[in-house]
C-alpha positions as CSV (number, residue, x, y, z in Angstrom):
1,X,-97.0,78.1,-205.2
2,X,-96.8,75.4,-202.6
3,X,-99.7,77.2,-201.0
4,X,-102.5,76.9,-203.9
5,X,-101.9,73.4,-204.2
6,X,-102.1,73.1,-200.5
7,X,-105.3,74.6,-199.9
8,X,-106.6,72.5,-203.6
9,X,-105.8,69.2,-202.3
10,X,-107.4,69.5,-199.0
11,X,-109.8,67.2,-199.4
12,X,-107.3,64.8,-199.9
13,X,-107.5,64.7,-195.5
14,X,-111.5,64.7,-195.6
15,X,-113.4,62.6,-193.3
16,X,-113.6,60.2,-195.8
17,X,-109.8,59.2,-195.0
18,X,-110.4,59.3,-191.1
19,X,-113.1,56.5,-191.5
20,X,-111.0,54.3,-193.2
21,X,-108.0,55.4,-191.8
22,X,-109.4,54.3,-188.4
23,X,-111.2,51.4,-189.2
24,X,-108.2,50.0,-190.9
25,X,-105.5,50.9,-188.4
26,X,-108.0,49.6,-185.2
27,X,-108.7,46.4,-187.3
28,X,-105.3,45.6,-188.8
29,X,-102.6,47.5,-187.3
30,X,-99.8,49.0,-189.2
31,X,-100.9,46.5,-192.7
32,X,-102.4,49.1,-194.7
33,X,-99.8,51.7,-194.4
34,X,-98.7,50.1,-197.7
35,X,-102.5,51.1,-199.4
36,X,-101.9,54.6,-198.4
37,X,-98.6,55.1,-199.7
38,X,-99.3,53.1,-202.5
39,X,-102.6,55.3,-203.6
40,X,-100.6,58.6,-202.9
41,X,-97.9,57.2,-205.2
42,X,-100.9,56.7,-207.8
43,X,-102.4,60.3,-206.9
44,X,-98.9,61.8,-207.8
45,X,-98.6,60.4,-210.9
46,X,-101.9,61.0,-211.9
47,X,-102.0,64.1,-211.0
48,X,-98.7,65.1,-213.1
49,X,-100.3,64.1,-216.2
50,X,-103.2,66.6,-215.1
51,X,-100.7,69.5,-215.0
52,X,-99.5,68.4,-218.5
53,X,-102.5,68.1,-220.3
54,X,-103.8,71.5,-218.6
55,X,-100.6,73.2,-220.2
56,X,-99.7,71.0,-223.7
57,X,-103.8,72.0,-224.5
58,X,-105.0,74.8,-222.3
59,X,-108.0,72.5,-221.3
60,X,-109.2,71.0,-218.2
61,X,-110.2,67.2,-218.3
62,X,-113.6,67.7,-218.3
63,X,-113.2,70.2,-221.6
64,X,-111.4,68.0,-223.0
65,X,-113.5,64.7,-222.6
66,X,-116.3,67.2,-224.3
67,X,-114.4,67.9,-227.4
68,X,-113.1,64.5,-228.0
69,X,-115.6,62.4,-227.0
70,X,-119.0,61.4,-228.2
71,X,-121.9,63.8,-227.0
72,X,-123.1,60.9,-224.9
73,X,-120.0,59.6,-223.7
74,X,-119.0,62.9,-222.5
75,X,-122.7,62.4,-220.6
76,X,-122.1,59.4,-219.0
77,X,-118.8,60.5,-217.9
78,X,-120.5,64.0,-216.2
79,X,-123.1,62.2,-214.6
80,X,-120.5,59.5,-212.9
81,X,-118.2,62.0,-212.2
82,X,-121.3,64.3,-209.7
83,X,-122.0,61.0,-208.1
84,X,-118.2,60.7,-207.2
85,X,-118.8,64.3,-206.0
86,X,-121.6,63.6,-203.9
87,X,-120.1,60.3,-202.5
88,X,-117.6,62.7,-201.0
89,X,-119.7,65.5,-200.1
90,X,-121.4,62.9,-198.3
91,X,-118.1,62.4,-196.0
92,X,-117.7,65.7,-195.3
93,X,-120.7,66.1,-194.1
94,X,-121.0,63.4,-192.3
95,X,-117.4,64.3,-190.8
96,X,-118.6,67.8,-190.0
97,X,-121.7,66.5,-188.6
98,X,-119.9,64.3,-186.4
99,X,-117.5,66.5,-185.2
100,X,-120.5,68.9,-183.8
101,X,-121.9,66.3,-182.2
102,X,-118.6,65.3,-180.3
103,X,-117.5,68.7,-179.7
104,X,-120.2,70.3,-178.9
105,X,-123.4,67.7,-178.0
106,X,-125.2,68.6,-181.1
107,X,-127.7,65.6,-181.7
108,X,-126.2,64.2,-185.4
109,X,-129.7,64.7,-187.3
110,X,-129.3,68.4,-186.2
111,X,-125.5,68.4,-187.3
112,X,-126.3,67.2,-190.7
113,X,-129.1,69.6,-191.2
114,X,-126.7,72.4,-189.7
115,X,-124.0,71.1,-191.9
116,X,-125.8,73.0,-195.3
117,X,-125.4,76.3,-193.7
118,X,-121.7,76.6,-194.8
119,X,-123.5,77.8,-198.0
120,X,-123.6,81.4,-196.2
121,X,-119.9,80.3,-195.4
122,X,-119.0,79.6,-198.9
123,X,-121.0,83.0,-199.7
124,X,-119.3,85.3,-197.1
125,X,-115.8,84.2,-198.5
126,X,-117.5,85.0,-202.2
127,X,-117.0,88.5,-201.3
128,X,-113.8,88.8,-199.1
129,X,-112.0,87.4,-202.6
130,X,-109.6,84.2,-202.8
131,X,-107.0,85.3,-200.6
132,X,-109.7,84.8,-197.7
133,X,-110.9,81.7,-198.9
134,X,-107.4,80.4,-199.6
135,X,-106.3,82.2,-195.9
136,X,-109.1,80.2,-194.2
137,X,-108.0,76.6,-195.7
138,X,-104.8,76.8,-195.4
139,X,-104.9,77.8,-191.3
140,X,-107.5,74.8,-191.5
141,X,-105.5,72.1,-193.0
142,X,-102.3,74.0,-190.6
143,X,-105.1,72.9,-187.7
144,X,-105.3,69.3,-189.1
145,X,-101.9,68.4,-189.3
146,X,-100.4,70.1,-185.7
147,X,-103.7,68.0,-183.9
148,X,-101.8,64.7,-185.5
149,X,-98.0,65.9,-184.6
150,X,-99.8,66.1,-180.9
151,X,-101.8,62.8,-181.4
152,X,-98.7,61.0,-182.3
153,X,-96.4,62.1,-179.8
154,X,-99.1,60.5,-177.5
155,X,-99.7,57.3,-178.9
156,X,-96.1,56.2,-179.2
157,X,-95.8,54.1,-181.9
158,X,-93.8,51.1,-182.8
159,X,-92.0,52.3,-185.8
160,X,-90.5,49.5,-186.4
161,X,-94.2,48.1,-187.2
162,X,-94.7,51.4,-189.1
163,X,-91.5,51.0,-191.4
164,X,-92.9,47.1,-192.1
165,X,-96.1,48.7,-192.7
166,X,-95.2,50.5,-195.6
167,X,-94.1,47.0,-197.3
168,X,-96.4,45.9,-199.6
169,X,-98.4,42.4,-198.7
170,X,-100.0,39.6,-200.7
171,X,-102.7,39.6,-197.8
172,X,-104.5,42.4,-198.4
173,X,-105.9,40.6,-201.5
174,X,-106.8,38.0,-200.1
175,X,-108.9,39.6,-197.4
176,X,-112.0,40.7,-197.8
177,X,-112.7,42.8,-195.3
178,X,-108.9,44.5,-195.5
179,X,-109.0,45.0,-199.4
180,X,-112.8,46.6,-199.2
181,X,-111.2,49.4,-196.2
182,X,-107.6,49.5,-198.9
183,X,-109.9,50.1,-201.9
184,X,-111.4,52.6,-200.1
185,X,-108.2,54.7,-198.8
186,X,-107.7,54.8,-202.7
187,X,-110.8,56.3,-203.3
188,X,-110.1,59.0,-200.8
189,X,-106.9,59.7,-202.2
190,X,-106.8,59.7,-205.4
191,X,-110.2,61.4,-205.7
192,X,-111.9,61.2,-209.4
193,X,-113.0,64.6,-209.2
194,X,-109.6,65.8,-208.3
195,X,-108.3,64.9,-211.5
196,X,-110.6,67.7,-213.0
197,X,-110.3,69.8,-210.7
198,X,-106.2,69.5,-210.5
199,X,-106.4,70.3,-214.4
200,X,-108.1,73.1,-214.5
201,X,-106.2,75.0,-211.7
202,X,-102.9,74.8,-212.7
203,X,-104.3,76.8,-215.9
204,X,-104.4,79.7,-213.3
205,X,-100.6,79.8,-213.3
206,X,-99.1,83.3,-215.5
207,X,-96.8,81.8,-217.9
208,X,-95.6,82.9,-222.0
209,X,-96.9,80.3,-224.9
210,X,-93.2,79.2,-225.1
211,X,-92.0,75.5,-225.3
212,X,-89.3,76.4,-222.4
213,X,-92.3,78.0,-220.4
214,X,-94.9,75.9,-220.5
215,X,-92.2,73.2,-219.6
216,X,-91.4,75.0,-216.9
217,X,-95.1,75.2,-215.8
218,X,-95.5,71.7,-215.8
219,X,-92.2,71.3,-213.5
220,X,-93.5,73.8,-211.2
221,X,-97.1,72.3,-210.9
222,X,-95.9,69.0,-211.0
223,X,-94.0,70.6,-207.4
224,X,-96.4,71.6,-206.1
225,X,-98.9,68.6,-206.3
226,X,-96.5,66.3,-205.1
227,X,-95.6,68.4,-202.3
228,X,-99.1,68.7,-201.2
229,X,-99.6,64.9,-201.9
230,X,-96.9,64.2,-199.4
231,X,-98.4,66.5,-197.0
232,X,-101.7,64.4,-197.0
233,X,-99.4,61.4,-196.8
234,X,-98.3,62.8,-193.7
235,X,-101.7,63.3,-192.4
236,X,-103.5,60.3,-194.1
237,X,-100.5,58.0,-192.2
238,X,-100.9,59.7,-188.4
239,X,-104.4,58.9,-188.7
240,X,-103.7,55.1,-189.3
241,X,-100.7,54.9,-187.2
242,X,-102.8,56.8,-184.3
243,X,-105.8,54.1,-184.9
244,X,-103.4,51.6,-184.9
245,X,-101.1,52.5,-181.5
246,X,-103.9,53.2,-179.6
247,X,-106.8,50.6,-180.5
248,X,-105.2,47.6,-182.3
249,X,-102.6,47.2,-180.1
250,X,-104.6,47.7,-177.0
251,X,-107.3,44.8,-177.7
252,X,-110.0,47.3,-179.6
253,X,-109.8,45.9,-182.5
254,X,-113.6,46.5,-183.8
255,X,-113.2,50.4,-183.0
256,X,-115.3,51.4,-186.9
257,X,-116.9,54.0,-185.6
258,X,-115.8,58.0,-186.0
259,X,-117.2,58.5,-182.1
260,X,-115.7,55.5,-180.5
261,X,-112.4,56.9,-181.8
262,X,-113.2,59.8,-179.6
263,X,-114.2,58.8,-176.3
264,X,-111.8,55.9,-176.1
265,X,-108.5,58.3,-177.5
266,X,-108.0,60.0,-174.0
267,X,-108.7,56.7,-171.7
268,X,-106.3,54.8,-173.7
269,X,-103.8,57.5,-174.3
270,X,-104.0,58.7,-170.3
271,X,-104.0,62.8,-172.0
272,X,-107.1,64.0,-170.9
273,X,-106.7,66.5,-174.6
274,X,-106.3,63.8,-177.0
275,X,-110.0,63.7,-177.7
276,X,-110.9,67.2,-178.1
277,X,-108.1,67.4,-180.6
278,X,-109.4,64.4,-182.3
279,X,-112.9,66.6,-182.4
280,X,-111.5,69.7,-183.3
281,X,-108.7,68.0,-186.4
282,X,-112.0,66.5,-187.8
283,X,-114.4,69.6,-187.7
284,X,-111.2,71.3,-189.7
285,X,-111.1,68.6,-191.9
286,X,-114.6,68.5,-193.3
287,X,-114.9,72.3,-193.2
288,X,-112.0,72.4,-195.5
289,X,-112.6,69.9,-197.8
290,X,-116.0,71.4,-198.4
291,X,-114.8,74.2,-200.1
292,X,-112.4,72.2,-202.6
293,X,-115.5,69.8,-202.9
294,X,-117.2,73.2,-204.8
295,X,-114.9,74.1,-207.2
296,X,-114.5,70.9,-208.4
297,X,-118.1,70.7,-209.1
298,X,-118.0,74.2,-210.8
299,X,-115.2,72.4,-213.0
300,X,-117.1,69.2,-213.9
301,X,-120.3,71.0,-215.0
302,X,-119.0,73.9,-216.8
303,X,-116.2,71.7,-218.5
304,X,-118.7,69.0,-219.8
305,X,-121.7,70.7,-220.0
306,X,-120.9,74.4,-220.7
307,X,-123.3,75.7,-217.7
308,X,-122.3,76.9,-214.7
309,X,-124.5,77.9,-212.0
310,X,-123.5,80.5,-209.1
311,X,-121.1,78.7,-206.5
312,X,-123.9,79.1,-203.7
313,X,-126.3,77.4,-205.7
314,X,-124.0,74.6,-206.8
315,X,-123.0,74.0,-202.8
316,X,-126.8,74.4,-202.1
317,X,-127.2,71.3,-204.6
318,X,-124.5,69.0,-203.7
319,X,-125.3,69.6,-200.0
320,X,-128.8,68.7,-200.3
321,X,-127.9,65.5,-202.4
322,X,-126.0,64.0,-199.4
323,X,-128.3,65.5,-196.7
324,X,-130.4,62.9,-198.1
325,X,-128.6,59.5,-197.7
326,X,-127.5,60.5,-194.5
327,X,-130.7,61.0,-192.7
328,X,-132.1,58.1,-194.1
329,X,-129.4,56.3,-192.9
330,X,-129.5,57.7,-189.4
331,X,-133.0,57.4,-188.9
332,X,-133.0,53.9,-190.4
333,X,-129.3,52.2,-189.0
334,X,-128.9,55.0,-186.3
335,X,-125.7,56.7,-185.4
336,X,-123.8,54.2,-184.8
337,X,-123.9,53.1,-188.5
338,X,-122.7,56.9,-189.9
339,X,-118.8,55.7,-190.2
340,X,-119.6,52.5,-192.2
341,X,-121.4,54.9,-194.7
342,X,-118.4,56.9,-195.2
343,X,-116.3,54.2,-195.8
344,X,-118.8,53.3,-198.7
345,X,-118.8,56.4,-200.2
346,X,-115.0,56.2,-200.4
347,X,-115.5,52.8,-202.2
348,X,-117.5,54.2,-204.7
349,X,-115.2,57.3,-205.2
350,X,-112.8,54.5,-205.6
351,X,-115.2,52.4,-208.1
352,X,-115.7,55.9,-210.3
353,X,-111.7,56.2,-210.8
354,X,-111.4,54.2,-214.0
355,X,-114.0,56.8,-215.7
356,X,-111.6,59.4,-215.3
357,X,-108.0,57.9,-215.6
358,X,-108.6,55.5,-218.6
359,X,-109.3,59.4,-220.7
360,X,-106.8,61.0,-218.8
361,X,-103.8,58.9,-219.3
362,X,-105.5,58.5,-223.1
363,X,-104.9,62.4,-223.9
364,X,-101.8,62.8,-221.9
365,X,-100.4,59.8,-224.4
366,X,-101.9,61.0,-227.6
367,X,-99.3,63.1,-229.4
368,X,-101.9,64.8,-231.9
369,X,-103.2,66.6,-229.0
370,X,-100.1,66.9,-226.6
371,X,-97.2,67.9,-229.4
372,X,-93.9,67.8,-227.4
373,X,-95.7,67.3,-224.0
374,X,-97.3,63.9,-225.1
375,X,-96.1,61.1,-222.4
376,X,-92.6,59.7,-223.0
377,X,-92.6,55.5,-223.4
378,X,-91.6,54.9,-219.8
379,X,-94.4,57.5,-218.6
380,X,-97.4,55.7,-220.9
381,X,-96.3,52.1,-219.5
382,X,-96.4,53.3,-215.7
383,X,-99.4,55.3,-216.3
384,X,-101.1,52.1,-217.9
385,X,-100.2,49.9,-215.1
386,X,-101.4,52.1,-212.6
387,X,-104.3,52.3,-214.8
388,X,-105.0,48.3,-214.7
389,X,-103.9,48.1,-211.4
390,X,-107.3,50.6,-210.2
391,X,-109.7,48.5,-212.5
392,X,-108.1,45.2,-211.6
393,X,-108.4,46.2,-207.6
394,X,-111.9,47.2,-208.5
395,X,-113.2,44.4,-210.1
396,X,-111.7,41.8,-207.6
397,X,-113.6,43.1,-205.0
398,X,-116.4,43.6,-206.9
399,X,-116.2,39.8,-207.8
400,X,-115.7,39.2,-204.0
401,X,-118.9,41.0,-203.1
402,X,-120.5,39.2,-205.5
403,X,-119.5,35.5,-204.6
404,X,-119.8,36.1,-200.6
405,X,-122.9,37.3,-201.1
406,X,-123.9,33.9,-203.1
407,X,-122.1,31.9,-200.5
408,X,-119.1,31.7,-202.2
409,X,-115.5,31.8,-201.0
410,X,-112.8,32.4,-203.0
């Protein structure tokens, strides 16, 4: 069981996390330990009240924002919900494109074109069945997290700065530049389209229309989320600490970009390895995220829209929607400007949140819908504050934007 939920939440390590993983552990050292924690905290809760709307009612979130909501409500809510989708396609391919270029020499134009050719990818596992696909992921996340056990022994941190790390901190509001990077490690965790997605696949699960049953589904997926949630802490943490150990502490403080990362891991670290590791963890990381990336996208449009389109072709789509933004962003910023692109398109991942939580935690605490599975009192005020905590976050540094960019300072 562990194993689905593994290969589900794999995304959850995209590139999208290494960007801001990095730029916040180079720029601020151990600090924003406490925004990854924090946002996997959120993702666990959030994601619990997935698995028990996906049992109480047999639908996804998607299906359900369809039914109950407004015909173009439910609209609004598809169409914000693809451009969180293609905000993180946009990482992953970016990531992907990036690792090429690193491992291999391939120029980063060329990468992000080669990048939509995992639709044959996507098309050869089509026919090997899920057990390849799922086979494939897993070894790929496996790859991801034994590079950063590796990476970690080398960097020797201070764990007494981790341990204080984890602590929450008043600062990070009132930083700019730290709460833009923390609002974007919640974007890449928690995910949006993950909600759907999470939703919908625990409906796969075998289990009798009994009370004690479905019960017993929602402890079991409940499991298995958080243990793949903690896995992805594990990851999502090694890439800060790593950032942190090695750059912050050494004087490279301004290390943002993806390929600095690289060339500076094995000077700094004195392991001639480190880097290639740090190339091949990354190519594994957008290659498996890709495939998650799909089905939720599969989800989203057949759950509000009642369509579906073959896999291939959705992939095709989405790919071609971030091929886009990316090229015109290389040929108009250069290279250098690729990892401050995928920090944005965490932020707006972050920014789309409140579209899907405020219905989710709105069914999952309506007991005309749920019956017996409707949120207990304790569950609807924690799921509320974490609710108001992800607009509130928002909005502040949407008002900070706003007010530096009129010359401002709050």
């Amino acid at each position: 069981m562990q194993v689905q939920s593994i290969w589900f939440q794999s995304d959850i390590i995209d590139p999208g996390n290494w960007a801001t993983d990095i730029a916040g552990g180079s720029k601020f050292g151990y600090t924003l330990l406490t925004a990854i924690l924090l946002s996997n905290l959120m993702a666990i809760l959030l994601q619990s009240l997935c698995v028990r709307l996906g049992v109480a009612t047999g639908q996804d979130l998607a299906q359900a924002c369809r039914d109950y909501f407004s015909q173009r409500v439910s609209f609004c809510l598809w169409v914000l919900c693809e451009i969180a989708i293609a905000a993180c396609d946009l990482a992953e391919l970016l990531g992907s494109a990036i690792a090429l270029q690193l491992l291999f020499g391939i120029p980063l134009i060329c990468g992000v074109c080669i990048t939509a050719l995992d639709v044959l990818v996507l098309l050869f596992l089509q026919r090997k069945g899920f057990r390849s696909t799922e086979a494939l992921v897993i070894m790929l996340v496996a790859t991801v997290g034994f590079c950063f056990i590796t990476e970690i022994i080398f960097s020797h941190p201070d764990m007494g700065g981790i341990i204080f790390g984890y602590l929450p901190k008043g600062e990070i509001l009132q930083n700019p530049e730290m709460l833009y990077i923390a609002i974007g490690i919640l974007g890449a965790t928690v995910m949006p389209h993950n909600l759907y997605l999470h939703s919908s696949i625990v409906q796969t699960r075998d289990w009798q229309l009994t009370s004690q049953k479905r019960w017993e589904a929602i402890k079991f997926g409940r499991f298995d989320s958080t243990f793949a949630l903690s896995l992805a802490l594990f990851i999502n943490s090694a890439i800060l600490i790593i950032s942190a150990a090695t750059f912050h502490f050494s004087g490279n403080q301004n290390i943002a970009e993806i390929q600095d990362a690289y060339k500076l891991l094995s000077p700094l670290l004195g392991v001639s390895a480190a880097s290639a590791i740090f190339g091949i963890a990354l190519l594994a990381s957008g290659q498996s995220s890709t495939l998650t990336a799909t089905l939720a996208g599969q989800i989203v449009m057949e759950g509000f829209l009642q369509f579906r389109f073959p896999s291939w072709l959705r992939r095709l789509i989405t790919r071609l929607l971030a091929i886009i933004p990316a090229l015109i962003t290389i040929i108009i910023f250069g290279e250098r400007s690729t990892s401050s692109l995928i920090v944005l398109s965490q932020v707006i991942l972050s920014l789309q949140l409140p579209f899907a939580v405020i219905p989710l935690v709105v069914f999952t605490s309506d007991r005309r819908l749920m019956g017996e599975f409707v949120n207990p009192l304790w569950l609807k005020f924690l799921a509320w504050g974490i609710t108001i905590i992800i607009v509130g976050l928002n909005v502040w540094l949407l008002l900070q934007i706003t007010l530096d960019y009129l010359g401002f300072n709050l």
